[in-house]
C-alpha positions as a printed NumPy array, in Angstrom:
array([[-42.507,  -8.921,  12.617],
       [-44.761, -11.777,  11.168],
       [-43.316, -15.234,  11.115],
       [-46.648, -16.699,  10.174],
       [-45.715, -18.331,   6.7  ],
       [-49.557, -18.548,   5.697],
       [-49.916, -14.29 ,   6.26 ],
       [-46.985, -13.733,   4.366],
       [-47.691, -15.954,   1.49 ],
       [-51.41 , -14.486,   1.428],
       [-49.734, -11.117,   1.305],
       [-47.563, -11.873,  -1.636],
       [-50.321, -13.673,  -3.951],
       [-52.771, -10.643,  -2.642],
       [-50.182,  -8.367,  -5.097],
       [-51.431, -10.084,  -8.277],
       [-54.992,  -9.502,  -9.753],
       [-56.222, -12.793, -11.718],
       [-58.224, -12.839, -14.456],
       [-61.484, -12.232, -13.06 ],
       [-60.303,  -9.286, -11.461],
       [-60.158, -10.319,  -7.694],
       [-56.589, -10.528,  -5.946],
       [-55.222, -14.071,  -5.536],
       [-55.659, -16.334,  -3.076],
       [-54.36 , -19.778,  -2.564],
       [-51.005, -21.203,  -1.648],
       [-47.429, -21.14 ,  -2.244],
       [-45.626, -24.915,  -2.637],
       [-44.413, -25.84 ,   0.655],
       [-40.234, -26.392,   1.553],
       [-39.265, -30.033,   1.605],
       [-38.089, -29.259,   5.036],
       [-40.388, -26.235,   6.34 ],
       [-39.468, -26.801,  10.13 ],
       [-36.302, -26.014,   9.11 ],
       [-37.577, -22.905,   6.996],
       [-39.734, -21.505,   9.904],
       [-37.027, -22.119,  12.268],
       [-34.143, -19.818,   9.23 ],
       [-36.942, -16.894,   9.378],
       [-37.582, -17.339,  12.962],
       [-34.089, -16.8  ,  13.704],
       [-34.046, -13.502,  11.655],
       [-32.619, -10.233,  13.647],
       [-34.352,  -7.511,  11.305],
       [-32.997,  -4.317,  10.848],
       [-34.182,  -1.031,   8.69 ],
       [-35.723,  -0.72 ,   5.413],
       [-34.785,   2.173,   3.882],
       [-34.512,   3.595,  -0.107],
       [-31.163,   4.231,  -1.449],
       [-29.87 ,   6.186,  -4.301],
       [-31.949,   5.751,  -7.914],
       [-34.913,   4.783,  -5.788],
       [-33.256,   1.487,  -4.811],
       [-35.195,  -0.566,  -2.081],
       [-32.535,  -1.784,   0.797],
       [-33.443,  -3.885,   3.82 ],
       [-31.067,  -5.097,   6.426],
       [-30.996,  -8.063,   8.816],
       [-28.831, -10.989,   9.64 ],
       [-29.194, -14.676,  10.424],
       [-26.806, -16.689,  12.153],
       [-24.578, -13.692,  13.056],
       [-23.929, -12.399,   9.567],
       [-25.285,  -9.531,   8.481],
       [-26.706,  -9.473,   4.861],
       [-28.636,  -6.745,   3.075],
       [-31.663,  -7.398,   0.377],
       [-31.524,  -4.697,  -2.119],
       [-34.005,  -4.557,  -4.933],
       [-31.813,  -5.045,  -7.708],
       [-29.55 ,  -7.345,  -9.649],
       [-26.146,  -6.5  , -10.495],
       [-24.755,  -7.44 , -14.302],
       [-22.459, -10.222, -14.276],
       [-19.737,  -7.951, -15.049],
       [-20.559,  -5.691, -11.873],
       [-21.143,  -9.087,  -9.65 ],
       [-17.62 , -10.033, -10.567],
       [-15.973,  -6.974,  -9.131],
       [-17.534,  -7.287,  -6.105],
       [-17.468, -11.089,  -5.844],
       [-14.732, -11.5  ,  -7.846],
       [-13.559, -15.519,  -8.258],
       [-15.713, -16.409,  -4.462],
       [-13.202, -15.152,  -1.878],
       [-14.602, -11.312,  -1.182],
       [-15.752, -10.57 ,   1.672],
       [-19.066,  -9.97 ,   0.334],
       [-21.176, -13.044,  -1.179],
       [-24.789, -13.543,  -3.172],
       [-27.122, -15.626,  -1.096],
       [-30.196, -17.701,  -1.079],
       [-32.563, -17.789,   2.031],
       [-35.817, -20.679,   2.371],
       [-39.009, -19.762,   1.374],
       [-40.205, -18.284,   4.762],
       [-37.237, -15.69 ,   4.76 ],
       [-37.523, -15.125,   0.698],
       [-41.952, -14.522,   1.055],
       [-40.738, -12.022,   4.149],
       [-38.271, -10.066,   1.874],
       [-40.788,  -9.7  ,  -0.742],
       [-42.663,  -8.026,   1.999],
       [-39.808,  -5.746,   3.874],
       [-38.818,  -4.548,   0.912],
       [-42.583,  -3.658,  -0.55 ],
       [-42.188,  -5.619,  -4.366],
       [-44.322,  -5.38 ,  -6.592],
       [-45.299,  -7.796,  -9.835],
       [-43.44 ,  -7.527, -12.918],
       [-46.324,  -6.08 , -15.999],
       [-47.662,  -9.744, -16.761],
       [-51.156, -10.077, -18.674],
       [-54.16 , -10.939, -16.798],
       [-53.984, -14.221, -18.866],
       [-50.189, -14.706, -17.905],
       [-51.034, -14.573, -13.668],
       [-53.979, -16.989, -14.427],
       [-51.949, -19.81 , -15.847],
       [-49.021, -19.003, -13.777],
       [-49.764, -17.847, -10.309],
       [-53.631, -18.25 ,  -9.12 ],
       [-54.74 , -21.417, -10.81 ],
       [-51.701, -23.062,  -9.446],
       [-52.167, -21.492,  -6.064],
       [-55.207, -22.96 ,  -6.031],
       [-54.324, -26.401,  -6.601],
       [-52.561, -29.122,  -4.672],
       [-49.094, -28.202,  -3.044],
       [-49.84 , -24.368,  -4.799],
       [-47.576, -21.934,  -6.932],
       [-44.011, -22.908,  -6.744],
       [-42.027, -20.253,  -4.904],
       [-39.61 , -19.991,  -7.928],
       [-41.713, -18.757, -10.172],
       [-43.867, -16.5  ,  -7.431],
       [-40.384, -14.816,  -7.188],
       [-39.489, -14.275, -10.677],
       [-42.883, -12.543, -11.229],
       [-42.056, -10.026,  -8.657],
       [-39.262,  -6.718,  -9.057],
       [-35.708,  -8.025,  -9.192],
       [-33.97 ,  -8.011,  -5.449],
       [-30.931,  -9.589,  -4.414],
       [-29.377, -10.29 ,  -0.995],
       [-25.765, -10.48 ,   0.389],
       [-24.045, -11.699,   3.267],
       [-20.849, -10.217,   4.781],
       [-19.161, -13.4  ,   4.634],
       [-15.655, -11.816,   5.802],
       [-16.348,  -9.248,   8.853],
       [-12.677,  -8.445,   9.498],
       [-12.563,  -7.131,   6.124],
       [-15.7  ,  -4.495,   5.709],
       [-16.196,  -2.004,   8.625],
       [-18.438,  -3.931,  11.256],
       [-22.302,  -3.53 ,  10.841],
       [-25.105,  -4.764,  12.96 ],
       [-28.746,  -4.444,  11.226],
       [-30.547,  -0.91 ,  11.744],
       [-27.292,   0.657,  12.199],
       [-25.293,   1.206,   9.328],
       [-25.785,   1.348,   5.573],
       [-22.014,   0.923,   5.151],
       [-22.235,  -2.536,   3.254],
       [-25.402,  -1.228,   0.69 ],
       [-23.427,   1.355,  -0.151],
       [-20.273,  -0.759,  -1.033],
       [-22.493,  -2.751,  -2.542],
       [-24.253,   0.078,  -4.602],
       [-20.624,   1.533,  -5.771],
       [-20.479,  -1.524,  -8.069],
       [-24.063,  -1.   ,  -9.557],
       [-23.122,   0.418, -12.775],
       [-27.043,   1.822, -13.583],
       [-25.658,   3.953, -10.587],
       [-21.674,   4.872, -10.784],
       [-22.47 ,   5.301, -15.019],
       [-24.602,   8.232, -14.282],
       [-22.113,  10.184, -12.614],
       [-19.243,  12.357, -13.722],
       [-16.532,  10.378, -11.814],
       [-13.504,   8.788, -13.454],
       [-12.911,   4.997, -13.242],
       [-10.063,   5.751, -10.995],
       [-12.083,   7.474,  -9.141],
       [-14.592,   4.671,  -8.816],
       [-12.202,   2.301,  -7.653],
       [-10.251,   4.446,  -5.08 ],
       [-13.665,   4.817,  -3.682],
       [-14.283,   1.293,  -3.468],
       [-10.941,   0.379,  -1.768],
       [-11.877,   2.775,   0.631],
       [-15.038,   1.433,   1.378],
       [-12.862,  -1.711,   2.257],
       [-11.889,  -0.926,   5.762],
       [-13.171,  -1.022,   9.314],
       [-11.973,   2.245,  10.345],
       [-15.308,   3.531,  12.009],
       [-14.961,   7.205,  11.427],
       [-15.24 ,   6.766,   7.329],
       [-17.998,   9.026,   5.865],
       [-19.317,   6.224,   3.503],
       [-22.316,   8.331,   3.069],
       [-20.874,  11.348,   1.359],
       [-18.565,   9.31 ,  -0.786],
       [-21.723,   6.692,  -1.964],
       [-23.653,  10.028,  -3.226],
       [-20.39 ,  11.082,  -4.924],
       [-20.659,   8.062,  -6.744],
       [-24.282,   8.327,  -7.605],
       [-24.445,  12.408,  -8.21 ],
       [-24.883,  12.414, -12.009],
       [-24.082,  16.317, -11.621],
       [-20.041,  16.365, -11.616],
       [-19.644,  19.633,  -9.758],
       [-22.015,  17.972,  -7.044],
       [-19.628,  14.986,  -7.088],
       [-17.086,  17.12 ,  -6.092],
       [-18.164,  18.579,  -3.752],
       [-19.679,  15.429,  -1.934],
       [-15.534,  14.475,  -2.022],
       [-14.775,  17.289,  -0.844],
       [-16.867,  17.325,   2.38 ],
       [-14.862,  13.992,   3.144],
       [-11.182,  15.698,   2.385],
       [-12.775,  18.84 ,   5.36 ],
       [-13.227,  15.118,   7.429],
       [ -9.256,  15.045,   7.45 ],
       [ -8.567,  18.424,   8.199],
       [ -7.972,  18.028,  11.786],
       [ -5.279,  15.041,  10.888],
       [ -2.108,  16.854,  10.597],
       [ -3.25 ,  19.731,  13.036],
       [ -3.96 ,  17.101,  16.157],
       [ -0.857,  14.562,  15.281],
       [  1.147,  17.824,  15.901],
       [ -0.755,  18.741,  19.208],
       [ -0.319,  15.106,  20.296],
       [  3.291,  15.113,  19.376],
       [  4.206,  18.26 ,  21.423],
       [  2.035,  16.992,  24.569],
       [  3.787,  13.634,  23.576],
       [  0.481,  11.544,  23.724],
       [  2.287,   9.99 ,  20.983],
       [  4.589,   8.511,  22.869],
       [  2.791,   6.023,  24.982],
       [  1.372,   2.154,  24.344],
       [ -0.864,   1.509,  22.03 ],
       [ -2.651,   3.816,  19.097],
       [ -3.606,   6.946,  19.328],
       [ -7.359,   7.922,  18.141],
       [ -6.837,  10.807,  16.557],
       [-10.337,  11.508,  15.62 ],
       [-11.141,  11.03 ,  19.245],
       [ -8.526,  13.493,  20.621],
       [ -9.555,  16.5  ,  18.04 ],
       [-13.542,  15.506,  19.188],
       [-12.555,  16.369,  22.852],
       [-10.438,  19.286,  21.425],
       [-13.749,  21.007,  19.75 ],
       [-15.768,  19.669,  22.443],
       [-13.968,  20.529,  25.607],
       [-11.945,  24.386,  24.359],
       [-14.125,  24.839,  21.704],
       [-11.072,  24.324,  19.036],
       [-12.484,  24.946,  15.161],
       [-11.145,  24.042,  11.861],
       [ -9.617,  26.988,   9.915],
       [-10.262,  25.243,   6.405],
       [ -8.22 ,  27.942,   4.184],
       [ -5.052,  26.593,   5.985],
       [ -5.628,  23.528,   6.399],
       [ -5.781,  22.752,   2.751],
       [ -2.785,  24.833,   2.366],
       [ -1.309,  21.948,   5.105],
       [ -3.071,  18.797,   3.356],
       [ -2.02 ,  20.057,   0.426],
       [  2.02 ,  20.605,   1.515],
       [  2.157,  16.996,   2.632],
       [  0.172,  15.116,   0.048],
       [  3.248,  16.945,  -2.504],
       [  5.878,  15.079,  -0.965],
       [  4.436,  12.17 ,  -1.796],
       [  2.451,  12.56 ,  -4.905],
       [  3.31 ,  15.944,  -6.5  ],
       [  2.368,  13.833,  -9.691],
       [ -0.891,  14.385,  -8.939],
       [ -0.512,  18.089,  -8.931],
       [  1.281,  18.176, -11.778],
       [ -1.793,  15.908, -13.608],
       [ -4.734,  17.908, -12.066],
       [ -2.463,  21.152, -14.1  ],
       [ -2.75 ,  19.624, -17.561],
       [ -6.365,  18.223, -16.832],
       [ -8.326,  20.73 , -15.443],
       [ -8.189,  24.146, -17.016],
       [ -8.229,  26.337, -13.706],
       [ -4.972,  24.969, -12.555],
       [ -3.044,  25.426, -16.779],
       [ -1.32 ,  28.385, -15.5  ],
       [  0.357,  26.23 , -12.773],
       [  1.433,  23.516, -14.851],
       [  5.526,  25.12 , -15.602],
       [  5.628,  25.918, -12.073],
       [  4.905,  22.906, -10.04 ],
       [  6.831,  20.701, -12.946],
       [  9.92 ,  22.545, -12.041],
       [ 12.786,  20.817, -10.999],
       [ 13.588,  23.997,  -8.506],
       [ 11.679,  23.297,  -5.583],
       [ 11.707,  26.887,  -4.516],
       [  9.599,  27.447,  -7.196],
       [  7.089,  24.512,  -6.908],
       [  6.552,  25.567,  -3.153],
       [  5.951,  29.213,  -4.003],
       [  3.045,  27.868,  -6.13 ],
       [  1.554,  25.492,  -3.692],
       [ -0.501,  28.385,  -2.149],
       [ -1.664,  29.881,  -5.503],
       [ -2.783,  26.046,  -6.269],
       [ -5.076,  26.1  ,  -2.92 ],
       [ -6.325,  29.008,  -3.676],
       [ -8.036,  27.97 ,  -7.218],
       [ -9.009,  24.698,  -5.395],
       [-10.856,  26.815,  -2.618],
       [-12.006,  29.288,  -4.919],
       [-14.202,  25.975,  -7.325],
       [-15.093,  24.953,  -3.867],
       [-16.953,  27.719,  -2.795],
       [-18.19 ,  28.131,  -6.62 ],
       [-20.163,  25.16 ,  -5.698],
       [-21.288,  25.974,  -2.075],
       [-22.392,  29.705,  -2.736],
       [-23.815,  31.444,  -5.48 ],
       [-21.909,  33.634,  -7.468],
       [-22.688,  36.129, -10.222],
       [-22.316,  33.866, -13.42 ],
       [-19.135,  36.241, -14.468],
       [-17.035,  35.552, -11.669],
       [-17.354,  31.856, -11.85 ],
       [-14.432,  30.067, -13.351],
       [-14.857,  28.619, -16.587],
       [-14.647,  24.56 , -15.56 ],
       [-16.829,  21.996, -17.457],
       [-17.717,  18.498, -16.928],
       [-14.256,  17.166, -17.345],
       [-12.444,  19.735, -15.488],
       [-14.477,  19.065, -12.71 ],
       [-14.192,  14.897, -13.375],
       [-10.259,  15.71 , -12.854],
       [-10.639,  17.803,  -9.683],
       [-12.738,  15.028,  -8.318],
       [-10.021,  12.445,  -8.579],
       [ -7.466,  14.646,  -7.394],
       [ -9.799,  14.965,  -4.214],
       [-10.211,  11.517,  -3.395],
       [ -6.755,  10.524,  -3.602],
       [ -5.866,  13.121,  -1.787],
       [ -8.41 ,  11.61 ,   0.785],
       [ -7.556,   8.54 ,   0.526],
       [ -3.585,   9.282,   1.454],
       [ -4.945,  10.942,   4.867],
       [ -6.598,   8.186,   5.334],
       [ -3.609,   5.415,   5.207],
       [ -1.421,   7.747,   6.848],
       [ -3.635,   9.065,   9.832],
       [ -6.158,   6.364,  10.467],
       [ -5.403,   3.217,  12.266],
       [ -6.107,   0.829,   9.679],
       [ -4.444,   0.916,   6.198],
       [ -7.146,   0.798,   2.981],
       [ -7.605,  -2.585,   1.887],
       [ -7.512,  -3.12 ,  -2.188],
       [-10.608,  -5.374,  -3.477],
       [ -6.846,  -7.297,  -4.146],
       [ -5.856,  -7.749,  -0.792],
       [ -9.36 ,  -8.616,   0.602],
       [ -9.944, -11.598,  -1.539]])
C-alpha cells in the first residue's frame, strides 16, 4: 500500500473534472502536524475491501490495535444511536488525519458527489491550485458518504483482526435501516439478531443471519434463519454423547462444536435434521411454549394447532409437538425445493415474518444454553 501523501492526494483530485475539462491537479491543505499524520497512516495494518449487502463499500484495517471498518455510508441519527447509544458501546464513530482519510477515499474506490463543472472550479481545482490547496474538509464532503468505526470494547464483539472477519460490518450493517427496512423481518426480530451479534462465541454464523436481515424477500429471510437453527442441531445430540462418555464431567468447558466436528470428521457421524427439530423443538417448549402458542395464532399453517398446544393437558400439547415440526419442515423445504404451485402451503408475507421470529428465538435459546458465552443485550454491553 501507498503511504506517499502526494500520490494519494493526486489520486483523489484526479476524480474531479474542472471546468475546462481536464482532471484536477494541485494540492490538498496540509495537517498542522503532518509528521504526525504520515506516521497515523504509516502505522495502518490494512485488511480487505470487500462490497456488502445493497452494494455497500466496506474496508477493514486497524491502527493502534483496534480494529475499525470504513463503510461507505452514513447511518441516520436515529440508527447511530442504537448502535452508539449514549458513548459507552462497544462500537464508536471515528475520525482519522488526512493521510489515513485521502487513503480511505482510495480503498474504498469513492467517487464525487454530481457537482456542476462550475461548482468543482470554485471549490476544488482553483483552490488546489493555490497556496496551502483545497481544504481536506470540503475534498471529503464532495466525495460518496463513508463512515468508519472502531471496536472500542473487544471483550464485548467477537474478536476480529483485519482481512479476516466481516463480523463487526455486519453488526454494523444490522442497524442501517436503508438495509433491515427492506426486509420482511419483525422488529423483534431485528433486535434478537443484533444481541446476538453481541458475543464472542467464534462459531456464530453472522453471515447467514446479516443476509436475513437484508433479504427483502421474507421467505428468503427465513430460510437464511433457518440455516443458522440446522447450525444447532448437533447441540442437544453431542451434550448427550458427552454426558454418557462423561466428558462433561471434567475441568473446564466443554466445546461442543469442537467435539461434534471430530464426531463427523473422525466416524463420519451426520445430522438427521427431521429429528432433530423434533428435539430442538421438545426443549425450546419447556421453556417458551409461548412462542408456540404465538407462531399458532400468527402464521396460518400452524391455526389448526392453536387449541392443542394452548391446552392445559400436557398429554395433549406433546402429542402435537410432532405435527407442529412437521408444518415447520414441510415451509422449509417449500423454500429449498420446488414444488408444484398446488401443493405449496398457502403462507404470505406475514406468515412467513412470524415463522422467522419464531426461528431466531428459537436460535438464539440454543445459543445461551449450549454455547460458552451467554448473548449480550446492546443493554448489558454499554
Amino acid at each position: 500500500m501507498t503511504t506517499d501523501i502526494g500520490k494519494l492526494e493526486a489520486r483523489a483530485l484526479a476524480k474531479f473534472v474542472g471546468i475546462n475539462g481536464v482532471p484536477v491537479k494541485g494540492k490538498v491543505a496540509p495537517p498542522s502536524d503532518i509528521e504526525a499524520d504520515v506516521l497515523e497512516l504509516k502505522s495502518l495494518v490494512k485488511g480487505n475491501a470487500w462490497t456488502a449487502a445493497g452494494g455497500i463499500s466496506a474496508f477493514d484495517f486497524s491502527i493502534a490495535g483496534k480494529y475499525c471498518v470504513a463503510l461507505k455510508m452514513s447511518l441516520a441519527e436515529s440508527d447511530s444511536e442504537d448502535l452508539i447509544g449514549a458513548g459507552n458501546a462497544p462500537i464508536e464513530l471515528v475520525d482519522f488525519g488526512i493521510a489515513v482519510g485521502l487513503f480511505l477515499i482510495d480503498q474504498l474506490k469513492l467517487t464525487p458527489r454530481s457537482e456542476s463543472l462550475d461548482w468543482v472550479e470554485e471549490y476544488i481545482a482553483f483552490p488546489a491550485s493555490q497556496g496551502d490547496g483545497v481544504d481536506f474538509a470540503v475534498l471529503r464532503g464532495a466525495f460518496e458518504e463513508f463512515s468508519v468505526f472502531r471496536v472500542r470494547n473487544a471483550e464485548a464483539v467477537r474478536p476480529s483482526k483485519p482481512g479476516a472477519s466481516r463480523h463487526v460490518a455486519n453488526f454494523i450493517l444490522a442497524h442501517h435501516k436503508p438495509l433491515t427496512a427492506r426486509g420482511g423481518l419483525s422488529q423483534k426480530s431485528i433486535d434478537c439478531i443484533r444481541e446476538i451479534f453481541l458475543q464472542e462465541r467464534s462459531h456464530l454464523f453472522d453471515d447467514n443471519l446479516f443476509t436475513a436481515l437484508s433479504s427483502p424477500i421474507p421467505r428468503h429471510a427465513f430460510l437464511e434463519l433457518y440455516r443458522t437453527l440446522e447450525f444447532v442441531f448437533v447441540l442437544p445430540r453431542v451434550r448427550a454423547l458427552a454426558g454418557a462418555l462423561k466428558l462433561d464431567r471434567g475441568e473446564g468447558e466443554l466445546d461442543l462444536i469442537e467435539l461434534a466436528r471430530a464426531c463427523y470428521s473422525e466416524l463420519r457421524w451426520k445430522r438427521v435434521e427431521r429429528d432433530s427439530l423434533e428435539r430442538l423443538f421438545d426443549e425450546y417448549s419447556q421453556r417458551h411454549m409461548v412462542s408456540f402458542q404465538n407462531l399458532t395464532t400468527q402464521c396460518k399453517p400452524f391455526n389448526s394447532l392453536s387449541q392443542a398446544l394452548g391446552s392445559d393437558d400436557a398429554k395433549e400439547v406433546r402429542s402435537a409437538l410432532p405435527k407442529f415440526v412437521d408444518k415447520f419442515y414441510a415451509l422449509r423445504n417449500q423454500v429449498v425445493h420446488q414444488l408444484w404451485k398446488d401443493e405449496e402451503t398457502d403462507c404470505d408475507a406475514d406468515d412467513w415474518t412470524a415463522l422467522a421470529e419464531f426461528t431466531i428465538g428459537c436460535v438464539k435459546f440454543f445459543y445461551e444454553r449450549y454455547l460458552s458465552v451467554p448473548v449480550r443485550t446492546h443493554a448489558e454491553a454499554i
